[in-house]
N, C-alpha and C positions, 0 to 999 in steps of 0.2 A: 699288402695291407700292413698299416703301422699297430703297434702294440696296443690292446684293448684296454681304455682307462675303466677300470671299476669305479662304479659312482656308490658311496655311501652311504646306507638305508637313512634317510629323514627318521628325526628321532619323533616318533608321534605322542601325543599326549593329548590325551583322553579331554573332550570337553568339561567335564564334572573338575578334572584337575585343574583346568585352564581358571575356570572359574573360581578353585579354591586359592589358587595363588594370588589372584587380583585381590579376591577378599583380605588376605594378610597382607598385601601388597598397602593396599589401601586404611589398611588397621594400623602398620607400622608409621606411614606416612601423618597420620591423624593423628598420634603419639607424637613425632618426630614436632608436629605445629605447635602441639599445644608445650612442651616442654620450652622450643623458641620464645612463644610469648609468655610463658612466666620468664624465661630469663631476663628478657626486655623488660619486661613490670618490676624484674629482682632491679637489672641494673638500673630503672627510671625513678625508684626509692633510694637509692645507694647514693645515683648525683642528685638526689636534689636536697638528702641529707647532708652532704659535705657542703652544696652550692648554700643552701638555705636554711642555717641554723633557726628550734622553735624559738619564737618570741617570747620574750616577757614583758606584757604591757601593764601588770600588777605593779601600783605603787610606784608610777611615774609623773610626774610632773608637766607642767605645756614643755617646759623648753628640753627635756630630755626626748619627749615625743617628737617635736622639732627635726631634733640632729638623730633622731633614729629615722621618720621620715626622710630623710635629706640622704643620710646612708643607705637607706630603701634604693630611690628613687637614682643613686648614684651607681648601684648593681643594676640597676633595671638597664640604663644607658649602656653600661659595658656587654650585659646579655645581648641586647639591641643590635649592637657593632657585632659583636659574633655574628649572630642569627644572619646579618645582611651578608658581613662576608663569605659565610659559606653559601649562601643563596645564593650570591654571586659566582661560588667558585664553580657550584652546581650545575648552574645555568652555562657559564662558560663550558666545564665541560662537556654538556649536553651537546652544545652547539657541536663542538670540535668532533664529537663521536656522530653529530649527522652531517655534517664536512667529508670525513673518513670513509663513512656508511658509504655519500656518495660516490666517490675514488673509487673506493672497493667494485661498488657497480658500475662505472664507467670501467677499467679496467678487467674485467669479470667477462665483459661484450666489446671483446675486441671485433671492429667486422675489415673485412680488406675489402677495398674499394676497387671494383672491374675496370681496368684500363676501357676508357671511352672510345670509341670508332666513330670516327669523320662521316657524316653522314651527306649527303648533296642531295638537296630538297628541294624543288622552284617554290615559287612563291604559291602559285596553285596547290599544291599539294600541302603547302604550311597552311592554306587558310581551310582546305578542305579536313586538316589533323583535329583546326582547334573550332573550327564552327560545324563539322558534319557535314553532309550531303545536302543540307540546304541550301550553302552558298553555289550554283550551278556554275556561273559566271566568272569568267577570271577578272583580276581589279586590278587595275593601273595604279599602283601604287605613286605614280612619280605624277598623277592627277591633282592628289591633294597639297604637295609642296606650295608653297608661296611663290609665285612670278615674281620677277622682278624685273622692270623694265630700264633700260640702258638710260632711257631720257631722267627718269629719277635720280640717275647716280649723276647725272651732270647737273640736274638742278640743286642737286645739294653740292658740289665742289663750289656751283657759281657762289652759294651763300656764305660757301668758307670762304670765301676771295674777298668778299663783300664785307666780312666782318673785320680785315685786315690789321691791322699792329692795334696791340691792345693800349699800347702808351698813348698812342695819339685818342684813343677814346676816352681814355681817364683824363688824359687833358682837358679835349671838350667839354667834359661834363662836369670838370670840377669848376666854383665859385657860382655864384648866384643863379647866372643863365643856367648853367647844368640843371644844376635842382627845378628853375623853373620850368625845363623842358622837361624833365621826369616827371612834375605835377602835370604838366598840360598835355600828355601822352598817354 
């Protein structure tokens, strides 16, 4: 007999404990949010004081309101082009990370494929696979092919014979007679 591994007692803890750790678990975590979004509210005052000085629209004239309009309107465009480019950049990357995702799960299910065996089947038995024990009958497959009769394949050589050199028929058919033999045909 090989040497006895000692297994080390599970550390147990007490329901009541289990329960008080989720509660500051959970207390700590609810602290941790709310401090996030003040930050995010600190930082969303911070740029939009540097992005967007207050206005002074006391004791302005039309055309001063004009080219302050006009300079509005000329931040707004440049925001605009940001906003889209990162939206774009976003999206782009979205895509590229479920591209990846799938890689990841295609390679993840690698499967190996069973070398195939030759199997030797009659036709009875391929049609009893795919219709059941219904079909009792065995079927002549070579029933349904198309016949084709010897005397056809000579009656079409004759027509080829018949059609003979194409020069001598564009001859005939060209000037006046041609055309009127293609009306009266």
């Amino acid at each position: 007999m090989g040497p006895k591994v000692e297994a080390k007692p599970k550390c147990k803890i007490s329901a009541s404990r289990k329960l008080s750790l989720k509660i500051l678990l959970l207390a700590r975590a609810t602290e941790e949010l709310e401090a996030e979004k003040a930050a995010r509210e600190e930082d969303k005052v911070r740029y939009l004081g540097e992005k967007l000085p207050p206005l002074q629209l006391i004791g302005l004239n039309v055309e001063e309101l004009h080219k302050l309009c006009k300079q509005i309107h000329e931040k707004i465009d440049i925001v605009d082009e940001e906003r889209y480019d990162f939206e774009a950049k976003v999206i782009k990357n979205s895509r590229d990370i479920h591209e990846l995702n799938l890689k990841v799960q295609d390679l993840g299910g690698k499967f190996n494929k069973p070398a195939l065996r030759k199997v030797r089947v009659s036709a009875d038995e391929m049609l009893k696979a795919l219709f059941g024990s219904k079909n009792k009958g065995s079927m002549d497959l070579r029933a349904n092919l198309k016949s084709v009769k010897k005397e056809d394949i000579k009656q079409e050589k004759e027509l080829n014979l018949e059609v003979g050199d194409w020069r001598k028929n564009v001859e005939a058919m060209s000037g006046m007679e041609g055309r009127k033999k293609m009306f009266d045909a």
